[in-house]
N, CA, C and O atoms as CSV, one atom per row, in Angstrom:
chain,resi,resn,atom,element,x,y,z
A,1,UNK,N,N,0.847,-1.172,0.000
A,1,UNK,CA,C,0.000,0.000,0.000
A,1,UNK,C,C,0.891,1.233,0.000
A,1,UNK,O,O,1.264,1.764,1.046
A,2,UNK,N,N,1.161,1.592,-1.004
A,2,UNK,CA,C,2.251,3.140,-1.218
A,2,UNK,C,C,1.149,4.689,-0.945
A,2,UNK,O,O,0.014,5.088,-1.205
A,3,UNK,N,N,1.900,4.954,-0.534
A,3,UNK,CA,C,1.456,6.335,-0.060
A,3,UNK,C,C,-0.344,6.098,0.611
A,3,UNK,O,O,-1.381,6.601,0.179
A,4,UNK,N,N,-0.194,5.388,1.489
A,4,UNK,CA,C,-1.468,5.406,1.929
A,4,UNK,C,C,-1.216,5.404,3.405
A,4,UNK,O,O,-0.026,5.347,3.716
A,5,UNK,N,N,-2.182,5.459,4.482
A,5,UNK,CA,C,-2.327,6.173,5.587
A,5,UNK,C,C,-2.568,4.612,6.675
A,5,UNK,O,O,-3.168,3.630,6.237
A,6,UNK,N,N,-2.116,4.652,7.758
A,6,UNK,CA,C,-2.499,3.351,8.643
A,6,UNK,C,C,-2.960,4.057,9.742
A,6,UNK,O,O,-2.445,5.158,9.939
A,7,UNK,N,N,-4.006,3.579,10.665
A,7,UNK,CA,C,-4.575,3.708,11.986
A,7,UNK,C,C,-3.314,3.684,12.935
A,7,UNK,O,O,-2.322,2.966,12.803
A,8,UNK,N,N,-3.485,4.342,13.629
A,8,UNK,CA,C,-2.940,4.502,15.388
A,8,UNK,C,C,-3.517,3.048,16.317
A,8,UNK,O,O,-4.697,2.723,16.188
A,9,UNK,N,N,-2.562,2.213,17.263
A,9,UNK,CA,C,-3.473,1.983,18.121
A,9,UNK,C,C,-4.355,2.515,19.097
A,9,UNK,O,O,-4.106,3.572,19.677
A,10,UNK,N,N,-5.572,1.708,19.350
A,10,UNK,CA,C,-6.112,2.600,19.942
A,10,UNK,C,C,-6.635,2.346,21.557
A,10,UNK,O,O,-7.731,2.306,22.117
A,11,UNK,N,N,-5.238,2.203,21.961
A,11,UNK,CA,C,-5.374,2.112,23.513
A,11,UNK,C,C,-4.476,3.407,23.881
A,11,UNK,O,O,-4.530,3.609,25.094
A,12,UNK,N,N,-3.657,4.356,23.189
A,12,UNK,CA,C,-3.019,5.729,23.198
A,12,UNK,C,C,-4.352,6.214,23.781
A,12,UNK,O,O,-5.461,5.709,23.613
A,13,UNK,N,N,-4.073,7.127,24.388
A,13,UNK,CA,C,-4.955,8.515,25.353
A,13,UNK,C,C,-5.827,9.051,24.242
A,13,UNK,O,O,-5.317,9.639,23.288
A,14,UNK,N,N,-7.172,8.858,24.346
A,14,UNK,CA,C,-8.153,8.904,23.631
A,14,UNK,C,C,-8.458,10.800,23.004
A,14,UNK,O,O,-8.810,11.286,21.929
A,15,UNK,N,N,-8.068,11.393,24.426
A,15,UNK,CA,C,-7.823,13.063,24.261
A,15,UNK,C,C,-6.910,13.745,23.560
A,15,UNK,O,O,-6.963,14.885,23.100
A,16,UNK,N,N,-5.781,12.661,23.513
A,16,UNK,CA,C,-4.469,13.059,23.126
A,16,UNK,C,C,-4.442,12.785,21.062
A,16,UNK,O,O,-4.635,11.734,20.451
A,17,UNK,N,N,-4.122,14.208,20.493
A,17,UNK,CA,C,-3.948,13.963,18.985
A,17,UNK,C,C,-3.116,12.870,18.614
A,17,UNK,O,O,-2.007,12.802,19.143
A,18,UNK,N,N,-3.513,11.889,17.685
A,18,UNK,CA,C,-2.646,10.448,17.271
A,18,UNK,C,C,-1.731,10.973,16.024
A,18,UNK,O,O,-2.015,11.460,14.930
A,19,UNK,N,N,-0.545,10.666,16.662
A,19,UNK,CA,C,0.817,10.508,15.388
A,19,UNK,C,C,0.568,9.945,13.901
A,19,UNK,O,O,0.093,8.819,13.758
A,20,UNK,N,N,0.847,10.623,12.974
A,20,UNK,CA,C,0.097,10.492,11.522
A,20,UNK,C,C,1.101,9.340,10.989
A,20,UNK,O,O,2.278,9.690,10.906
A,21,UNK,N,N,0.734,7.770,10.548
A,21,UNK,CA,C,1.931,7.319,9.853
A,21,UNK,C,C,1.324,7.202,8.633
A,21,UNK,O,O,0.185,6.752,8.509
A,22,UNK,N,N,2.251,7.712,7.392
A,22,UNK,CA,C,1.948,7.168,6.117
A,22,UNK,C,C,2.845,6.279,5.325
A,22,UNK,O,O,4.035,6.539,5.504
A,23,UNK,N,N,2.574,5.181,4.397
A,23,UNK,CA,C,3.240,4.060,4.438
A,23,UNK,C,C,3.862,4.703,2.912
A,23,UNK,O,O,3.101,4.755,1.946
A,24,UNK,N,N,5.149,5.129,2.810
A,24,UNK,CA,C,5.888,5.331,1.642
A,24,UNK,C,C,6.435,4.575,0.415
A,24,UNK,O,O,6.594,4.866,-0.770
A,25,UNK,N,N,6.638,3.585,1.110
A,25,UNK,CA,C,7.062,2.120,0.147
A,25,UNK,C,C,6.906,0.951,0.918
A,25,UNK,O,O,7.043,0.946,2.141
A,26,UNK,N,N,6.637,0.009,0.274
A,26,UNK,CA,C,6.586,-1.424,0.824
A,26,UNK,C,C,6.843,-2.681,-0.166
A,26,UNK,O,O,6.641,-2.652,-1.380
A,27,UNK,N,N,7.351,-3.853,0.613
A,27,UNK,CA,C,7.550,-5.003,0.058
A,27,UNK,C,C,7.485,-6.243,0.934
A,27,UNK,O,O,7.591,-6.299,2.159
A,28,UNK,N,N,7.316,-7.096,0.178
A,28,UNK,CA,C,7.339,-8.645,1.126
A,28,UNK,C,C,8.417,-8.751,2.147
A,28,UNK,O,O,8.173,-9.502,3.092
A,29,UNK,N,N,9.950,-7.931,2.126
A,29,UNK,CA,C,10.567,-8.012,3.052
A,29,UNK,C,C,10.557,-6.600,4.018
A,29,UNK,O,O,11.117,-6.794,5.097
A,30,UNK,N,N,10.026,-5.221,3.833
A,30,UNK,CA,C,10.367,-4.578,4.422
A,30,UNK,C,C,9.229,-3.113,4.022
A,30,UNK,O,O,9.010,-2.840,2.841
A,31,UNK,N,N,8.532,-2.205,5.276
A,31,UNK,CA,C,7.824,-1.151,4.919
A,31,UNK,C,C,8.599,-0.098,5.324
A,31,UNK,O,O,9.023,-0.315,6.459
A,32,UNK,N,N,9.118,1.392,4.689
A,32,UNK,CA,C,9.091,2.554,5.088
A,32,UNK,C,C,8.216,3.160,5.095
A,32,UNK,O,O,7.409,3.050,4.172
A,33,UNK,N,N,7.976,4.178,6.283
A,33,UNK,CA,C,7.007,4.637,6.705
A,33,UNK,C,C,7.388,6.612,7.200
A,33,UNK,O,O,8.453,6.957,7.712
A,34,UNK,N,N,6.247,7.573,6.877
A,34,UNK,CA,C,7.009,8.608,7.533
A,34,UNK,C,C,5.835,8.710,8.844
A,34,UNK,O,O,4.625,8.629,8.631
A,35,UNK,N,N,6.363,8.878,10.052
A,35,UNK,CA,C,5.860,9.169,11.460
A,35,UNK,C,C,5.653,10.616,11.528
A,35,UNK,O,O,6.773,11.083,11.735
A,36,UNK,N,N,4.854,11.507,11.466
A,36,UNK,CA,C,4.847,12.936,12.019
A,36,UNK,C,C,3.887,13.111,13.303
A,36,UNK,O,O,2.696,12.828,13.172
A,37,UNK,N,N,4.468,13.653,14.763
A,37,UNK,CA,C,4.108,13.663,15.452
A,37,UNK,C,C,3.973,15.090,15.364
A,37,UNK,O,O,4.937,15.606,14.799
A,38,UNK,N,N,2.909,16.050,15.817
A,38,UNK,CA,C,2.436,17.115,16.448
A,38,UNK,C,C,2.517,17.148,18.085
A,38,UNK,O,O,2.460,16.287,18.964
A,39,UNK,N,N,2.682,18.590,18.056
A,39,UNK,CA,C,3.215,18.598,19.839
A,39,UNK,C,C,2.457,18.534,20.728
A,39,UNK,O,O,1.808,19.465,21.205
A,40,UNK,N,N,2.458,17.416,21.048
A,40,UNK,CA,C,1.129,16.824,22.369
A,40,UNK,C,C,0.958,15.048,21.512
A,40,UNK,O,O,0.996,14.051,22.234
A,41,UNK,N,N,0.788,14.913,20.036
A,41,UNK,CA,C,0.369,13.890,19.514
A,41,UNK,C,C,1.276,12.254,20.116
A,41,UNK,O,O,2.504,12.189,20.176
A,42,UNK,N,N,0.346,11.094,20.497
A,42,UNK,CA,C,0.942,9.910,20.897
A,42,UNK,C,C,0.730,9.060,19.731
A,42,UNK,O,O,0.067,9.302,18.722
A,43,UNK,N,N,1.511,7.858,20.088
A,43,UNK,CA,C,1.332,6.584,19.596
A,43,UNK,C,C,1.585,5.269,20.125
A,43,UNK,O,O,2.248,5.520,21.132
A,44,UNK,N,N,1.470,4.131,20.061
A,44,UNK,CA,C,1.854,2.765,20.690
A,44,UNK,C,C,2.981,2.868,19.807
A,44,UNK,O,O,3.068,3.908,19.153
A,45,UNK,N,N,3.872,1.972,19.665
A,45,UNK,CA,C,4.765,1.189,19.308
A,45,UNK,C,C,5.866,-0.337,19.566
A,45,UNK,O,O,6.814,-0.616,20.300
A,46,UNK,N,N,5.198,-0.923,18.659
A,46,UNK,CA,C,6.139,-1.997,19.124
A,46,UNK,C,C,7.355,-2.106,18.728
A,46,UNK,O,O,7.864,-1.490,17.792
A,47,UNK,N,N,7.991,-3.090,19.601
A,47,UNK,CA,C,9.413,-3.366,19.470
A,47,UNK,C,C,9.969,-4.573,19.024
A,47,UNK,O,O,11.088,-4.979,19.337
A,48,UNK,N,N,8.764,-5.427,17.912
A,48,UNK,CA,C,9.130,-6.637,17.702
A,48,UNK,C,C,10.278,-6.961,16.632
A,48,UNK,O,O,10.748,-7.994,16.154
A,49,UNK,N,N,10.487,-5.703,16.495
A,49,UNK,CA,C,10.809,-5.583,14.646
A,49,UNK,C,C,12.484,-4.740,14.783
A,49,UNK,O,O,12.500,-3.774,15.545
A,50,UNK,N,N,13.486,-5.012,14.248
A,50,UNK,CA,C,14.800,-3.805,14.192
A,50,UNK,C,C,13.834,-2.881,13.466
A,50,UNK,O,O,12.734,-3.177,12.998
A,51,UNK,N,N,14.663,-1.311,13.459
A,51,UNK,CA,C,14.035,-0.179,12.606
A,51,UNK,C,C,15.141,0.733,12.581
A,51,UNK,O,O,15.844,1.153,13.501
A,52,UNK,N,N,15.157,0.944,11.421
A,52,UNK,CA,C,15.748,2.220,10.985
A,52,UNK,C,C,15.502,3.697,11.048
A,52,UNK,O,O,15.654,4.025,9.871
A,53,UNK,N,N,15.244,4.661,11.646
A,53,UNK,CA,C,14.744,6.146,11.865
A,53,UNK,C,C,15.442,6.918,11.685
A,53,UNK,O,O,16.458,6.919,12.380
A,54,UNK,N,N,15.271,7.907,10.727
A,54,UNK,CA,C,16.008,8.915,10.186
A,54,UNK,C,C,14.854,10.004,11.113
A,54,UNK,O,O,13.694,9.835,11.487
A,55,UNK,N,N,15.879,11.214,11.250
A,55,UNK,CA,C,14.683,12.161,11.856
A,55,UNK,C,C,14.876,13.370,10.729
A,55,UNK,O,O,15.951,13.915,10.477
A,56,UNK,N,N,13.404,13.712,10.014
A,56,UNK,CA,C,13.226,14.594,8.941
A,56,UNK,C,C,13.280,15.802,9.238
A,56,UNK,O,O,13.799,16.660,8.525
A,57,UNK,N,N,12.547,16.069,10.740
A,57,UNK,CA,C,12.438,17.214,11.600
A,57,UNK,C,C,12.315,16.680,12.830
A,57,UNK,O,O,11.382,15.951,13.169
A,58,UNK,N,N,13.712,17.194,13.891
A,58,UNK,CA,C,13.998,16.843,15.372
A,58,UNK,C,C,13.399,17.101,16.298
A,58,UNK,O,O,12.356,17.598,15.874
A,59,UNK,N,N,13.381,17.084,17.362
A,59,UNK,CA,C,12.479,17.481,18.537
A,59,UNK,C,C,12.379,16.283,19.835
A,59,UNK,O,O,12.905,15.204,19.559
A,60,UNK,N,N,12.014,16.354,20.627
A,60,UNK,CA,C,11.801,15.296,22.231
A,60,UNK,C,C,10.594,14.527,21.910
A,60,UNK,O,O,9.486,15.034,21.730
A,61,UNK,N,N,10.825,13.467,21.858
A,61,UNK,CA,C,9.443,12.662,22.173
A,61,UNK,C,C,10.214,11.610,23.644
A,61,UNK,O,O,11.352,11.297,23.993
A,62,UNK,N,N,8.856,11.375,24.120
A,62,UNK,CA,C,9.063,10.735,25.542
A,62,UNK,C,C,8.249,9.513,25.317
A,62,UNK,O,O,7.119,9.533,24.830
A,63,UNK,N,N,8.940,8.357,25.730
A,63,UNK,CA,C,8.671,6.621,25.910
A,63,UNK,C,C,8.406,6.530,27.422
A,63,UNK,O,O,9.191,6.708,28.354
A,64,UNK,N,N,6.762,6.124,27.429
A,64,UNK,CA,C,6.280,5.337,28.204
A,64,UNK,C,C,6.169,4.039,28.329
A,64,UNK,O,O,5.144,3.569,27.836
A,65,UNK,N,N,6.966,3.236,28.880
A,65,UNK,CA,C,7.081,1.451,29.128
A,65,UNK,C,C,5.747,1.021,29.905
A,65,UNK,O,O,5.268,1.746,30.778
A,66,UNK,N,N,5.142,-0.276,29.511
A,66,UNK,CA,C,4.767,-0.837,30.147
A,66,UNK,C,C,4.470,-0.759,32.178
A,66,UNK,O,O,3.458,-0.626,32.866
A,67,UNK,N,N,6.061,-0.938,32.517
A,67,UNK,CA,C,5.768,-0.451,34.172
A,67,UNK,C,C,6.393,0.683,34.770
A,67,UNK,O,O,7.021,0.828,35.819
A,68,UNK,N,N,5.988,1.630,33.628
A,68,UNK,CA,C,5.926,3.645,33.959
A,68,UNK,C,C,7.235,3.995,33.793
A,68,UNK,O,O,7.675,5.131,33.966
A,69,UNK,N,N,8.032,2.778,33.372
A,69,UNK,CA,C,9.339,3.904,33.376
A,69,UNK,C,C,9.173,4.940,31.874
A,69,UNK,O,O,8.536,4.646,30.863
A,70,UNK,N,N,9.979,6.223,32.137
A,70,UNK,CA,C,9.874,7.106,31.250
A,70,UNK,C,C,11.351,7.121,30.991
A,70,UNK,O,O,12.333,6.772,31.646
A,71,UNK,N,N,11.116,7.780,29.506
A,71,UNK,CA,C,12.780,7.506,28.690
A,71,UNK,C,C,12.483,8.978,27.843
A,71,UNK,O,O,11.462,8.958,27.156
A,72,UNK,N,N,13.366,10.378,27.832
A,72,UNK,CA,C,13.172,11.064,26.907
A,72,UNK,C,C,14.441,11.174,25.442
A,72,UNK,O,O,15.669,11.236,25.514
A,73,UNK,N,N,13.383,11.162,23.993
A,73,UNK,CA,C,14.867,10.767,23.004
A,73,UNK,C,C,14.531,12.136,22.165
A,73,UNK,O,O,13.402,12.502,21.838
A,74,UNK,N,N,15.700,12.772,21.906
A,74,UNK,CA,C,15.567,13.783,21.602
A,74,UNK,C,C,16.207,13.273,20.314
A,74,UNK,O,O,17.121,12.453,20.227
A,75,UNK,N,N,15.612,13.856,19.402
A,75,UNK,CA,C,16.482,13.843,17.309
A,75,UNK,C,C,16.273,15.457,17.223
A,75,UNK,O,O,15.583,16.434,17.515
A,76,UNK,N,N,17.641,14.842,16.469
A,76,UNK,CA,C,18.160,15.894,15.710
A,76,UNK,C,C,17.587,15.812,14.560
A,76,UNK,O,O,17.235,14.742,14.064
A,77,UNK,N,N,17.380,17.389,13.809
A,77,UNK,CA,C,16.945,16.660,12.275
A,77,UNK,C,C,18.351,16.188,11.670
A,77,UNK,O,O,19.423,16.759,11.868
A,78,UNK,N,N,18.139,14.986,10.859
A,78,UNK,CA,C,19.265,14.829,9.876
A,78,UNK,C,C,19.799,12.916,10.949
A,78,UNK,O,O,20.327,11.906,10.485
A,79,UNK,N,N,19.494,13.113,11.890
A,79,UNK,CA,C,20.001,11.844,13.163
A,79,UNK,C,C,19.454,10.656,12.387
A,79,UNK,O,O,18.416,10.793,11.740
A,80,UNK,N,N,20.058,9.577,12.419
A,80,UNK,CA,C,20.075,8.403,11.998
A,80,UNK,C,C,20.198,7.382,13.109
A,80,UNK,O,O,21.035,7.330,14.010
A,81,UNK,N,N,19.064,6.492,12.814
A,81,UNK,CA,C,19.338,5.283,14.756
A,81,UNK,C,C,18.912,4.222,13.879
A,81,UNK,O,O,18.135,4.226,12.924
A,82,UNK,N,N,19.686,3.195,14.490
A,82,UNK,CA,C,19.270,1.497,14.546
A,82,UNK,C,C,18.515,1.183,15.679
A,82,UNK,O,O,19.093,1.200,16.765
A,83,UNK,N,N,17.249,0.882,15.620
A,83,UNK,CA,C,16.830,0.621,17.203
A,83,UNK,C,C,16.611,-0.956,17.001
A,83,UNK,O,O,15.944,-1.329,16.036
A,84,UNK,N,N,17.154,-1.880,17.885
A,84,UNK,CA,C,16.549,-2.739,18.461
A,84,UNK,C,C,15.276,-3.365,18.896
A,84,UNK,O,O,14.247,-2.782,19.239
A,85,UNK,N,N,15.489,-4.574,18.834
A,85,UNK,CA,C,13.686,-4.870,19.197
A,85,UNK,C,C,14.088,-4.740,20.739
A,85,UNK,O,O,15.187,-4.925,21.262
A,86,UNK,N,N,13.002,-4.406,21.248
A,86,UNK,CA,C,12.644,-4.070,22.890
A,86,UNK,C,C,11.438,-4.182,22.886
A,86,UNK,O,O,10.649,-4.289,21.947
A,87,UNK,N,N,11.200,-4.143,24.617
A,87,UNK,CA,C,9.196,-4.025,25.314
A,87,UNK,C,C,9.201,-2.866,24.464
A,87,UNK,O,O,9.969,-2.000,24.045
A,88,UNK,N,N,7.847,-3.282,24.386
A,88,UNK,CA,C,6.364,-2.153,23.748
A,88,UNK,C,C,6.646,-0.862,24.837
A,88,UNK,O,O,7.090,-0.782,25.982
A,89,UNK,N,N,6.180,0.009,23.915
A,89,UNK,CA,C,5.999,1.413,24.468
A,89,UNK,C,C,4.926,2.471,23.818
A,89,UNK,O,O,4.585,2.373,22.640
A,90,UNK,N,N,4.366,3.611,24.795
A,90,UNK,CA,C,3.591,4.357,24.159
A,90,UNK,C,C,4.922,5.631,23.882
A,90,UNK,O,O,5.984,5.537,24.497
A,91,UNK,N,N,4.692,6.642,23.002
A,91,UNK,CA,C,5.358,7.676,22.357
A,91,UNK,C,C,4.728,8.921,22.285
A,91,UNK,O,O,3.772,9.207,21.565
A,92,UNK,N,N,5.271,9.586,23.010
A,92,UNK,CA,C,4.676,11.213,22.909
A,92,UNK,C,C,5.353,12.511,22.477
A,92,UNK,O,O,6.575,12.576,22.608
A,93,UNK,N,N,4.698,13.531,21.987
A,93,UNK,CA,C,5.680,14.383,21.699
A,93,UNK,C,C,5.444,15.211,22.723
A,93,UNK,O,O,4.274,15.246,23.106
A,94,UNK,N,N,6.392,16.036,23.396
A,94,UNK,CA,C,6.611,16.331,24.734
A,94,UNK,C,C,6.973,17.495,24.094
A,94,UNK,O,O,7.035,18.415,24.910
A,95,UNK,N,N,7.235,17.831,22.983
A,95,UNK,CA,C,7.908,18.976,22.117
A,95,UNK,C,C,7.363,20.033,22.110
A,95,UNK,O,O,6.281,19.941,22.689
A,96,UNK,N,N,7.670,21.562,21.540
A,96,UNK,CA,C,6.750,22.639,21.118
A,96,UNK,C,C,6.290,22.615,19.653
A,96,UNK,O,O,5.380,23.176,19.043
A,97,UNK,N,N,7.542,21.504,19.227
A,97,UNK,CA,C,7.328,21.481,17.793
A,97,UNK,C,C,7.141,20.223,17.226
A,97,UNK,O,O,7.278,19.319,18.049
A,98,UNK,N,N,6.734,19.672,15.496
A,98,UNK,CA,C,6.270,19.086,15.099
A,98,UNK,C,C,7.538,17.977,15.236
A,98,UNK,O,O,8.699,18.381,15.297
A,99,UNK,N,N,7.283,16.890,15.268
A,99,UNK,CA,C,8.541,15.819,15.211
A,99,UNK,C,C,8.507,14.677,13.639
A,99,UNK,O,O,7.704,13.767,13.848
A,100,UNK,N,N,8.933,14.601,12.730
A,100,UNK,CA,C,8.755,13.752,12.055
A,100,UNK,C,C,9.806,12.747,11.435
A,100,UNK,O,O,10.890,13.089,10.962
A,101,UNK,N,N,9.264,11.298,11.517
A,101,UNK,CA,C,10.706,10.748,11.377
A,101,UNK,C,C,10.138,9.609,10.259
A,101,UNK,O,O,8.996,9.164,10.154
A,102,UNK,N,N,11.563,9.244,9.318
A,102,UNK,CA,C,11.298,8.460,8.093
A,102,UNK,C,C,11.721,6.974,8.662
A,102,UNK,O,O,12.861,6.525,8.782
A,103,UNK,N,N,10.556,6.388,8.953
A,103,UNK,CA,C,11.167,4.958,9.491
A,103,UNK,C,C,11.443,3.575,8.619
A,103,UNK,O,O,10.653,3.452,7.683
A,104,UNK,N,N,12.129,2.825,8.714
A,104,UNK,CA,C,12.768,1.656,7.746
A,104,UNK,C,C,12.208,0.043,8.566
A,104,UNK,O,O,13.070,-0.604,9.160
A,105,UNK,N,N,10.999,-0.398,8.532
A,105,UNK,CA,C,10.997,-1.725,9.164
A,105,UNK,C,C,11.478,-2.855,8.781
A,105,UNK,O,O,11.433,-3.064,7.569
A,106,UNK,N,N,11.927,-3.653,9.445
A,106,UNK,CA,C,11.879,-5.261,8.436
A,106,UNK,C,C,10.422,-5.407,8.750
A,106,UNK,O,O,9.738,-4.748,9.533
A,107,UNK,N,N,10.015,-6.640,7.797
A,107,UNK,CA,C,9.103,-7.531,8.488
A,107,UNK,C,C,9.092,-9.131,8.767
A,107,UNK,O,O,8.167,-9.641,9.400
């Protein structure tokens, strides 16, 4: 599905604006995706998967774990990360400004 739009989960804070993902390219082995968060906007995310994240435009988003620990990751625009699979987390932008990042999944 190229350039088309996917749902948020929807156990994220029902008040809280949901993080926009649109699906850029895809294939049987792997989807890029761009994430734009607005400042206040959440999302779930899992950690089953490695991922690639480029940040398009930088800013703080803050990781909520499972048992409350909080983690804040700040990008730079232009920052490049390998993340690891890890526990599930919710994602917030904690920012003044818009956060958007070009993500690389396997599947």
């Amino acid at each position: 599905m190229v350039g088309g739009a996917i749902a948020q989960d929807k156990k994220a804070n029902k008040g809280a604006p949901k993080a926009v993902i649109k699906v850029m390219a895809e294939n049987a082995k792997v989807t890029a995706t761009e994430t734009t968060y607005a400042p206040g906007a959440e999302s779930n995310t899992s950690r089953a998967e490695i991922r690639v994240v480029r940040a398009l435009s930088g800013g703080t988003l803050q990781r909520t774990y499972a048992d409350g620990k909080k983690e804040q990751v700040v990008y730079k625009t232009g920052d490049v990360r390998i993340n690891e699979p890890g526990p599930a987390y919710a994602t917030k932008n904690i920012g003044k400004t818009e956060v958007k990042l070009y993500v690389v999944r396997l599947k």
